[in-house]
C-alpha positions as CSV (number, residue, x, y, z in Angstrom):
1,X,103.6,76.2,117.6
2,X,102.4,75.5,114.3
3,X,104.1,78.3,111.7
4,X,102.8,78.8,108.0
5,X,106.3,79.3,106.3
6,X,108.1,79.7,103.2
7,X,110.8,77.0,103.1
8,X,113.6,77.0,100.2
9,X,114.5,73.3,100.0
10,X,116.7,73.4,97.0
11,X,118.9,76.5,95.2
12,X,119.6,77.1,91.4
13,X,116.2,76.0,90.5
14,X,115.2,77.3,87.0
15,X,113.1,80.6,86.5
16,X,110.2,81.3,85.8
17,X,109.9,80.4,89.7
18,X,105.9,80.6,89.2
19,X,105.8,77.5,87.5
20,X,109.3,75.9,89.6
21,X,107.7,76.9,93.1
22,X,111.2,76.8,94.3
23,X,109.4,78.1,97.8
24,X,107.0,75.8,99.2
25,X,104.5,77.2,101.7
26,X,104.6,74.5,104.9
27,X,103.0,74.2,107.9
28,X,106.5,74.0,110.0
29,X,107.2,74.0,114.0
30,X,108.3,76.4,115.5
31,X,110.0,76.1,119.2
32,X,109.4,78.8,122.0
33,X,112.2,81.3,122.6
34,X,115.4,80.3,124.7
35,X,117.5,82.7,126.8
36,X,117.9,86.0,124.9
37,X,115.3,85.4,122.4
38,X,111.5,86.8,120.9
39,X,109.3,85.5,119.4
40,X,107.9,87.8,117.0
41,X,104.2,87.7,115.4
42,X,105.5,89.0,111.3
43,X,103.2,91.5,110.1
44,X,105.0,92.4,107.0
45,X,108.3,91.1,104.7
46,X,109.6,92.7,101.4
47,X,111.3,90.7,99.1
48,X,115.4,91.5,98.4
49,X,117.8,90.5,96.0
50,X,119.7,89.0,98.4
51,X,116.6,86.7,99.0
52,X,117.0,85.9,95.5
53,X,120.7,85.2,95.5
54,X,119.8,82.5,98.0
55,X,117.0,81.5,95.6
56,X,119.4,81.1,92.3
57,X,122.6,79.9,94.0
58,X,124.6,82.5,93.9
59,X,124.9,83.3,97.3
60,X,125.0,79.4,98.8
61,X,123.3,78.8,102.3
62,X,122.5,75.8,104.4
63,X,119.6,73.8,103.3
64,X,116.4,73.5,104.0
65,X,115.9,77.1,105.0
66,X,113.1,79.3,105.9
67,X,113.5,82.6,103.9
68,X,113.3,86.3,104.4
69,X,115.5,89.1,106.1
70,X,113.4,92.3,105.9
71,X,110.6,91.9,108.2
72,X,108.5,93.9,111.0
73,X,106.5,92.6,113.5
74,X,105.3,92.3,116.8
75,X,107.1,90.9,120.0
76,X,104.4,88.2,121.3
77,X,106.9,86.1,124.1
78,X,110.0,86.9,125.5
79,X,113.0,84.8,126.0
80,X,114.6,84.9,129.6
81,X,117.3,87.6,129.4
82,X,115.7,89.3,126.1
83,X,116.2,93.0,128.0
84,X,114.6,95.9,126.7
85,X,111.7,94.4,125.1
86,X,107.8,94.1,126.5
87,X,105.1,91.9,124.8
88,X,103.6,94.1,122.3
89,X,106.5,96.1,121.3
90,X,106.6,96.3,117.1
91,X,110.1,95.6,115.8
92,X,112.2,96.3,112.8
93,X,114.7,92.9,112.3
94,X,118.8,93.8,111.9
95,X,119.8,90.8,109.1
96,X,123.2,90.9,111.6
97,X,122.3,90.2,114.9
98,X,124.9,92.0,117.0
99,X,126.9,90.4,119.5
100,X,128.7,93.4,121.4
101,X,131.4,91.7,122.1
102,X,133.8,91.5,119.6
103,X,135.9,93.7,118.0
104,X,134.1,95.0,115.1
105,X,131.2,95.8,117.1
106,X,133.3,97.3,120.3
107,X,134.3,99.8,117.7
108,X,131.1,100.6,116.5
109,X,130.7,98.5,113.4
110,X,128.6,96.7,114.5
111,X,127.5,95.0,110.9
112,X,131.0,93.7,110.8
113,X,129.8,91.7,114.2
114,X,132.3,88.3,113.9
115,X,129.9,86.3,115.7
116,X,126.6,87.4,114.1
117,X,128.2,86.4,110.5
118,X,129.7,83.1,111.8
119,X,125.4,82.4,112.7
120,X,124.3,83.8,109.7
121,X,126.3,81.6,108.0
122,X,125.6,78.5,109.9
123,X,121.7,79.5,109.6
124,X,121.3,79.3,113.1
125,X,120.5,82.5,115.5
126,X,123.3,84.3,117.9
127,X,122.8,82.0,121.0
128,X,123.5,78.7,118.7
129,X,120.6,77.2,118.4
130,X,117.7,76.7,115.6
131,X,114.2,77.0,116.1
132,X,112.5,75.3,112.9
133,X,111.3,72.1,111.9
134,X,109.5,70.5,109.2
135,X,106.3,68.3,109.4
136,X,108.6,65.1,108.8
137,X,111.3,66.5,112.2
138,X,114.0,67.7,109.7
139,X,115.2,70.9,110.9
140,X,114.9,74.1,109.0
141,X,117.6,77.1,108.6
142,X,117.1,80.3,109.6
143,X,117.8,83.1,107.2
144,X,120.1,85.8,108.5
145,X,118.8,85.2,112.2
146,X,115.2,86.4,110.9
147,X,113.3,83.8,108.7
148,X,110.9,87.0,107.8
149,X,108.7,84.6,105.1
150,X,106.8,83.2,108.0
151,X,103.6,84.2,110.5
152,X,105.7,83.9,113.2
153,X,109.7,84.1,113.8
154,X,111.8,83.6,117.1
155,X,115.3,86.4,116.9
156,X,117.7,86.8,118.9
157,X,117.1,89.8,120.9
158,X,120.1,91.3,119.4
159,X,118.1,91.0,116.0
160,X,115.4,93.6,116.8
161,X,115.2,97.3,116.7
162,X,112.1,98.8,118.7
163,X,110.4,101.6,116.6
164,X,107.4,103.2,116.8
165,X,104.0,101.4,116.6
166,X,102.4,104.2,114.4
167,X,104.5,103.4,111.8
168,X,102.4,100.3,109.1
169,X,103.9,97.8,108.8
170,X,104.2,97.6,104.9
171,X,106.4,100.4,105.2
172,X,108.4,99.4,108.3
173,X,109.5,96.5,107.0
174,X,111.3,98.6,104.5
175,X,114.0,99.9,107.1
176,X,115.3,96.3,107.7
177,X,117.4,96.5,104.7
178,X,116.1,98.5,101.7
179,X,116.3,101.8,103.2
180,X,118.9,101.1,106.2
181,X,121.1,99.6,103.4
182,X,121.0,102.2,100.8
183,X,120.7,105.4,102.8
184,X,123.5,103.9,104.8
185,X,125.5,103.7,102.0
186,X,125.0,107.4,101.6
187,X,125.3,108.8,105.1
188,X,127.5,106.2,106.9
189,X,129.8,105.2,104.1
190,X,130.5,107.6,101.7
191,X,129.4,110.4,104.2
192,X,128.0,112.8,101.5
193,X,128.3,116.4,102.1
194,X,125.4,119.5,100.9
195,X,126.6,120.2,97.2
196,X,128.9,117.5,96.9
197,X,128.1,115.2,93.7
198,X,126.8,112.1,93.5
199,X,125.6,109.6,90.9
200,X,123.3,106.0,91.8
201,X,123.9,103.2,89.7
202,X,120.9,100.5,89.5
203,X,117.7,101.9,91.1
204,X,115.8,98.6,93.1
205,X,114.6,99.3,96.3
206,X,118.4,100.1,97.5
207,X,119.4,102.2,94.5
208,X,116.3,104.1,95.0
209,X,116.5,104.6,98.6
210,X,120.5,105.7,98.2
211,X,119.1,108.5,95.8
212,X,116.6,109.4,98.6
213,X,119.2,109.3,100.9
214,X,121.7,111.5,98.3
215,X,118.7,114.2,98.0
216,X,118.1,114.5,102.0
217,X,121.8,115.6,102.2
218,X,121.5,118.0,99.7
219,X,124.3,115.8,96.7
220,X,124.0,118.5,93.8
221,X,124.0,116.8,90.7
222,X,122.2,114.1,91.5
223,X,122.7,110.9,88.6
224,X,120.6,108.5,88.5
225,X,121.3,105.5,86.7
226,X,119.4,102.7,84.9
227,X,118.0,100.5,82.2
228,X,114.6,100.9,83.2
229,X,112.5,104.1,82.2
230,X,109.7,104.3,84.9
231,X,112.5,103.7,87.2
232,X,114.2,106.6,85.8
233,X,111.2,108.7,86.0
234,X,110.3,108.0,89.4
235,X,114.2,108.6,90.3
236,X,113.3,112.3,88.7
237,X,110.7,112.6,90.7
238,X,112.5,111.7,93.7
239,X,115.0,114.5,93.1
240,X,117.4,113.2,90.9
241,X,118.7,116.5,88.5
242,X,119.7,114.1,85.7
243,X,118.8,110.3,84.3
244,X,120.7,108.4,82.6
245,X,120.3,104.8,80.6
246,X,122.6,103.0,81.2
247,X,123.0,101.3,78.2
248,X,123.7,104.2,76.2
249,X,127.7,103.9,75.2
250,X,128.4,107.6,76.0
251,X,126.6,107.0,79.8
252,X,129.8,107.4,82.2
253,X,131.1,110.4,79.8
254,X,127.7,112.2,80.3
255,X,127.9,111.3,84.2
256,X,131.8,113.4,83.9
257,X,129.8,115.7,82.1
258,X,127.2,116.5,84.5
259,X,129.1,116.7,87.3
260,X,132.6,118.5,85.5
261,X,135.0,116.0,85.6
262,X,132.9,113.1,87.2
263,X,131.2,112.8,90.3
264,X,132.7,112.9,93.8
265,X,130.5,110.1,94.8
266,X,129.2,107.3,92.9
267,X,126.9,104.4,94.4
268,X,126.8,101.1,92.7
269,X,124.0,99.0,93.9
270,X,123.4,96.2,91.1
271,X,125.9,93.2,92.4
272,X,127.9,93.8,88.8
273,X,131.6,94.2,88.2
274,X,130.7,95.6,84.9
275,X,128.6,98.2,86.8
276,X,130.9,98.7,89.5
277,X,133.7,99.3,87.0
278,X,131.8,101.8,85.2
279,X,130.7,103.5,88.6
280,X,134.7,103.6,89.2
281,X,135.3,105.0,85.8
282,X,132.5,108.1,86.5
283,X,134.2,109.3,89.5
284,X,136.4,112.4,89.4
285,X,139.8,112.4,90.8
286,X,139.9,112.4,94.9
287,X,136.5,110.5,94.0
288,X,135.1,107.4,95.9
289,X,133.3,104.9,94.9
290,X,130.5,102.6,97.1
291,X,129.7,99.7,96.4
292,X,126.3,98.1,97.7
293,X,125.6,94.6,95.4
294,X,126.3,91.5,95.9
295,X,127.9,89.8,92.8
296,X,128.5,85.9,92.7
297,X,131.5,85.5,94.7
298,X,133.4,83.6,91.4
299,X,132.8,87.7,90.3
300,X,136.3,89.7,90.0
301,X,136.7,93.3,89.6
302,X,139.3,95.5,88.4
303,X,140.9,99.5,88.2
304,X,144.1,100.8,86.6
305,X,146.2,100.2,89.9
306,X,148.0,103.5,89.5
307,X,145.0,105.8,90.1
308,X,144.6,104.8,93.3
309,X,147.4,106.7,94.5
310,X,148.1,108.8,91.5
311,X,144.3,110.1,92.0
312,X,143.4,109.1,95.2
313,X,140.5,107.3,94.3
314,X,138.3,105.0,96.9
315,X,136.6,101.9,96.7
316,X,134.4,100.9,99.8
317,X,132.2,98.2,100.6
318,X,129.2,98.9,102.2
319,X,127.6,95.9,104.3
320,X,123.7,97.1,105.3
321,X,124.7,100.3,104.9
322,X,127.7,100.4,107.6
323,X,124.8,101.0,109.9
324,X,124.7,100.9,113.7
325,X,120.8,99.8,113.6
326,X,120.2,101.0,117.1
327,X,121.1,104.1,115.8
328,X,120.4,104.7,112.6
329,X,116.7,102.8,112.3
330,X,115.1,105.2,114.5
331,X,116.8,108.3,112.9
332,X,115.6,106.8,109.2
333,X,111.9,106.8,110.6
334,X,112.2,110.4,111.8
335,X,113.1,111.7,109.0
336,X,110.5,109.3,106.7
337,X,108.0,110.9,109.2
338,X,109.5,114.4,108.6
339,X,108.5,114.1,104.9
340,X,112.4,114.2,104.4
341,X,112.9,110.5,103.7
342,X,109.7,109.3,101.6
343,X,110.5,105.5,101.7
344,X,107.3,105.0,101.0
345,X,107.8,105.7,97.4
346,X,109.7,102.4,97.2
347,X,107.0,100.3,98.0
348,X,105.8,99.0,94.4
349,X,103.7,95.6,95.4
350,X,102.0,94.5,98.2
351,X,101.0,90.2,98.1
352,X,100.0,87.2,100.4
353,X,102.7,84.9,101.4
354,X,101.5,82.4,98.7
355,X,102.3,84.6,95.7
356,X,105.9,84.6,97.0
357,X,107.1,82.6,94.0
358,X,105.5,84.9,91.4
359,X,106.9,87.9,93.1
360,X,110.5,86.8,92.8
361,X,110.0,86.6,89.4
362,X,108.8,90.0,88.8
363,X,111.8,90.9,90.8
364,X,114.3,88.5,88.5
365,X,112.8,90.7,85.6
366,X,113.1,94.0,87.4
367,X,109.8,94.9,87.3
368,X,109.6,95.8,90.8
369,X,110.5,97.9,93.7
370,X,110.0,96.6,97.0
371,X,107.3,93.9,96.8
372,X,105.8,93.5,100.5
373,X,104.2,90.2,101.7
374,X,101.9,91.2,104.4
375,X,100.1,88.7,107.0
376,X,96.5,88.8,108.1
377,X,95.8,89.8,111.3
């Protein structure tokens, strides 16, 4: 079928991306599903940083590519084998498609999956196989087994999450990595405990939804951390008992401050060793630190080796939130419906497909949240 898309042709091009239009909107084929595949009508895609990592070059992936990993939609035709899954079903996309095979995801990691990140990698889905192509027969990658900038996608199965219909699209989209990232990092990774202490560096979408994730389990002090005042304000009115600019000299001796002798938990969710570093340097002894960003791999990162073991301090990495998205998805809506979770206080922009450009330049200059594209009906 005939696909309206946004297709990346070229990284590193120069900001502002407005004028640049490093993301041209094609009229691109898209091929029916194959064994263990949907296609999925896409009702609704918020743009990430790791979109823009693609977009800048800092986080290199095949070329030409259709973009976008955080995506909803709805299941319109169904692959042979795709179990589980009926016409009409709306579904959440997992930027790892999950294979179940290997090791990382026979013990439960499955965002680890071996095989999902050698396809991710290649830009081609689970099964092997790609389903774009341009007007001229060259064939498109796919982003992260979803390709979310488009009308229409085909996932493997083992890319989709059923939730509930109910839930609007310009706000389910947000559990495909904004919320199921940061609130991961939270519950699943650092595993936060009612009155232990924790303090968010960098409050996007992730950073924001880590805080709302740090709040629903009760962290007490809660530091939120930033550059930006209204994003310091809205972390303060998102439960966050003390706000901090991060530019301030004396910022990680405040954050020891607060919580008397540094916090138990810190979340670092920028993508900067500088950040990360200072996150490290905020936590208390016994303290751990969780990292969430993405810095350019070239990026290194440092600690005084000794208080590792001296202290026994942690650094963790936490890929999409160490979810299980089977799992954890559905839970993250329940408690969003609960009024315990309110995700929807991320969402920041809503725009058509062909303002994609401008949005990822608001995004570049950190003026938004989650900016959602949303597709007519």
């Amino acid at each position: 079928m005939k696909v309206r898309a946004a297709v990346l042709r070229r990284m590193g091009m120069p900001a502002p991306y407005a004028d640049s239009q490093p993301l041209s909107i094609e009229s691109v084929e898209l091929s029916p599903p194959g064994p263990g595949e949907l296609c999925v009508r896409v009702l609704a895609a918020g743009l990430c940083h790791s979109d823009l990592s693609v977009i800048d070059g800092s986080r290199p992936r095949p070329m030409p590519m259709v973009l976008g990993h955080e995506a909803t939609g709805e299941v319109v035709e169904i692959g042979d084998d795709a179990v589980g899954f009926a016409v009409g079903d709306r579904v959440v996309f997992s930027f790892v498609p999950m294979c179940g095979r290997c090791e990382p995801c026979e013990c439960a990691r499955p965002v680890l999956c071996e095989a999902g990140a050698q396809a991710n990698a290649e830009g081609r889905l689970l099964g092997g196989g790609g389903h774009w192509r341009d007007a001229g027969g060259i064939d498109l990658a796919h982003h992260l087994g979803v390709s979310g900038f488009a009308e229409y996608t085909v996932v493997s199965a083992r890319s989709a999450i059923r939730i509930d219909p109910a839930l609007s699209p310009e706000i389910a989209a947000l559990f495909g990595c904004a919320v199921m990232t940061g609130v991961g990092a939270v519950v699943n990774t650092a595993r936060v405990m009612p009155g232990e202490s924790v303090a968010v560096f960098g409050l996007g979408g992730v950073g924001l939804a880590a805080l709302l994730g740090a709040r629903a389990c009760s962290a007490f002090p809660l530091i939120a951390v930033d550059v930006a005042t209204d994003k310091l304000r809205l972390a303060q009115e998102l439960g966050a008992t003390h706000c901090l600019d991060a530019r301030d000299p004396h910022m990680v001796a405040a954050v020891r401050e607060f919580s008397r002798g540094g916090v138990q938990h810190a979340i670092e969710s920028v993508g900067s060793e500088q950040v990360l570093a200072q996150a490290y340097a905020a936590t208390r002894r016994g303290g751990t630190t969780v990292t969430v960003g993405l810095p350019s791999p070239d990026r290194r990162f440092s600690v005084p080796a000794v208080s590792l073991v001296a202290e026994e301090r942690t650094v963790k990495g936490s890929y999409m939130g160490s979810a299980v998205p089977l799992r954890d998805i559905p839970r993250y809506v329940a408690l969003y419906r609960a009024g315990l979770l309110p995700v929807d206080r991320l969402l920041s922009h809503r725009l058509p497909l062909e303002q994609v450009n401008a949005g990822f330049d608001r995004l570049a200059r950190g003026e938004a949240l989650r900016q959602v594209i949303l597709f007519p009906d």
